[in-house]
N, C-alpha and C positions, 0 to 999 in steps of 0.2 A: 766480349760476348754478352749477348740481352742477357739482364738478371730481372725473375720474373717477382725476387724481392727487392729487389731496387725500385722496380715499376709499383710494388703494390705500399710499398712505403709511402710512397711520391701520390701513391692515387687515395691514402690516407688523409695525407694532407691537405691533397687538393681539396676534397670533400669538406673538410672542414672550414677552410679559406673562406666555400662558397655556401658555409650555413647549411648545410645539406645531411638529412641523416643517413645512416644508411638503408631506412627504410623506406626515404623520399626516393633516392639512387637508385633502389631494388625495383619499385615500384614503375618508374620512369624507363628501365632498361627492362621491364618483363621478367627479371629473375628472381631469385628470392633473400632474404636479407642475409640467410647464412654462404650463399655464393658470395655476397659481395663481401664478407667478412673472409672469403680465402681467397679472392682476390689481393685485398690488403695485406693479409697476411702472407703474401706471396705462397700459398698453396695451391693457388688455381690462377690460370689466364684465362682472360675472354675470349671470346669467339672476336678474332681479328678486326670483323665486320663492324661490332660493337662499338669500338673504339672512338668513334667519328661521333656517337652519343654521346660517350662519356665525354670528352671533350665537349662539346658543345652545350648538356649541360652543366659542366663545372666552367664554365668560361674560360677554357683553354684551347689549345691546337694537339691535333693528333701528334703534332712533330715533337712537341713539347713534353705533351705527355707519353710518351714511349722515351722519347730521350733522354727519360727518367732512368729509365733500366740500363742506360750505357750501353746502347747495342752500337756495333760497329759504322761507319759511316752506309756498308753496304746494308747492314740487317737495315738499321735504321729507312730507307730509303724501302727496302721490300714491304716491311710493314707499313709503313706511311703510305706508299702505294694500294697497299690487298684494301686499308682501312678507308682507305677516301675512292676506294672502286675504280683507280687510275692503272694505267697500264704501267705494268713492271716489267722492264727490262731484263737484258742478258745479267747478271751478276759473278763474281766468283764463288766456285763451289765451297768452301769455306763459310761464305756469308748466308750460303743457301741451309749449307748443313746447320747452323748454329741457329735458325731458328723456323726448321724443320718441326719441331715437336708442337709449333702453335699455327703452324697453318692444316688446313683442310687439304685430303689429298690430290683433290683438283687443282686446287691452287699449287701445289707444291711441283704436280707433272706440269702445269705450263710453263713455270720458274726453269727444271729441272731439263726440258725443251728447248728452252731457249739458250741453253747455255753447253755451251761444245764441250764434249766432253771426250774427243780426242786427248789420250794421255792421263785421262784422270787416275789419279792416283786411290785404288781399291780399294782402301780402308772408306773411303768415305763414300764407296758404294754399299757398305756395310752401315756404315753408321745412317745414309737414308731407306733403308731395305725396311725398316718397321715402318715408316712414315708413305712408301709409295705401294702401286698394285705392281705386281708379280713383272708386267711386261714391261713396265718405267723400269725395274731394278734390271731386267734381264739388256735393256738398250742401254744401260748405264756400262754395264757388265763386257757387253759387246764393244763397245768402245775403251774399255778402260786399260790400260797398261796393266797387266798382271804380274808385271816384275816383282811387287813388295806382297805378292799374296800367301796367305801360307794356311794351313791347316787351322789355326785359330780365329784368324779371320773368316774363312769360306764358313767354318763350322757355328760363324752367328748367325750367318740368313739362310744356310740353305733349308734351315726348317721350318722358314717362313715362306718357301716358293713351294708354287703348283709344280705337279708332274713336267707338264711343256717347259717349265722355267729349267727345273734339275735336267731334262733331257738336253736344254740347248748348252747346259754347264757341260755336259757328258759330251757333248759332240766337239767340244774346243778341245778336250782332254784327247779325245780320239782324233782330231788334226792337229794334236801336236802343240798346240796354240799354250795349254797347263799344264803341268806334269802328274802326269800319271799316277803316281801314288795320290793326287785329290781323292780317286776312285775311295780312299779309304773315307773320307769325311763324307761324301755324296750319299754314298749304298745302303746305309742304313737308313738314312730317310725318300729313300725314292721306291716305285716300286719293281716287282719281280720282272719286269718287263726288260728293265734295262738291265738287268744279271745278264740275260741272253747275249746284249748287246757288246756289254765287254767280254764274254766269253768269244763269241765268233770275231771281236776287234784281234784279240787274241791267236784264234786260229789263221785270223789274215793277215798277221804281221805286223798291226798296226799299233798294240801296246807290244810287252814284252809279255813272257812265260807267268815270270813273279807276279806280276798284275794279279794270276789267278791265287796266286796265295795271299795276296793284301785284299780281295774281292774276298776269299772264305772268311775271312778275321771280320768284313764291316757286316756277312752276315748275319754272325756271331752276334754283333751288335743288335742289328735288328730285328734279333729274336730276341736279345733281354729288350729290348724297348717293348716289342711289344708287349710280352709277357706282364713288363709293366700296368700296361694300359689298363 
């Protein structure tokens, strides 16, 4: 997996090799000298985009310099791609997720697009839910195998999606599709609208009874949440 100190180690060096301060670097890439000092420091990455600069003024290749950070043959390959503006391919979702947190979210839906995600395994629709908008996570969602999902899991993004995202969760729950107790992780972040909705699921057969006593408990919740706020 990319190490963003590995990379800023490497882009340390480089700088030096090529007599450069980091005020000449700063100057030449538009930012400021303390960015490129948490670059190096591996506390900051550049804007993907950028990369194809630094390289070329340090006298290096994008390939070269990223392959500093030891990313995977696929990361490797994504990035080399977004940083020289070339088209990137289908990849596996592993290679997409592990270096998720440095690209831009457009760039991440077209990556995220192109790669089938028939069977994807849920955790790592969790693990991109920070990095995409609401309707990339919910097409991730729709495709993905729900076999390995569980209360812990569901309960890291669903407080990251809009209302339409938590209703299209609540509708797979209502066909059957997730089990029913989700209801509990969902209710307290979603709004009063869809209470109705498991109630009358309820009244037409399509959860069970208990449903209504795991719906009163996420209330409960979402009235200490609020109260919080």
């Amino acid at each position: 997996m990319f190490s963003t100190v590995k990379f800023g180690g490497n882009l340390c060096r480089l700088r030096k090799s090529a007599d450069t301060s980091q005020s000449e670097l700063a100057l030449k890439l538009g930012v400021s000298i303390e960015e490129i000092s948490r670059y190096e420091l591996g506390e900051s990455f550049p804007d993907v985009t950028m990369l194809a600069r630094i390289a070329q003024t340090l006298g290096t290749t994008t390939e070269e310099l990223i392959g500093a950070g030891e990313p995977t043959p696929g990361e490797l390959q994504i990035l080399n791609g977004v940083a020289n503006g070339t088209e990137v391919g289908a990849h596996g979702i592993e290679d997409i997720t592990g270096v998720a947190p440095l690209l831009r979210p457009s760039v991440l839906e077209k990556l995220v697009r192109s790669f089938s995600a028939h069977g994807i395994d849920i955790s790592y629709v969790v693990k991109l839910a920070e990095y995409l908008n609401d309707q990339s996570v919910i097409s991730l969602l729709e495709e993905a195998s729900p076999d390995k999902l569980n209360e812990e899991l569901l309960g890291k993004f669903v407080p990251l999606l809009d209302e339409r995202s938590k209703s299209a969760i609540l509708q797979r729950i209502l066909d059957g599709e997730l089990d029913y107790h989700f209801i509990r992780v969902l209710l307290p972040y979603a709004s009063y609208y869809i209470d109705s909705q498991v109630e009358a699921a309820v009244v037409e057969g399509a959860l069970p009874w208990d449903a209504l006593d795991i719906m009163r408990e996420a209330l409960e919740e979402r009235r200490e949440l609020n109260r919080d706020k």
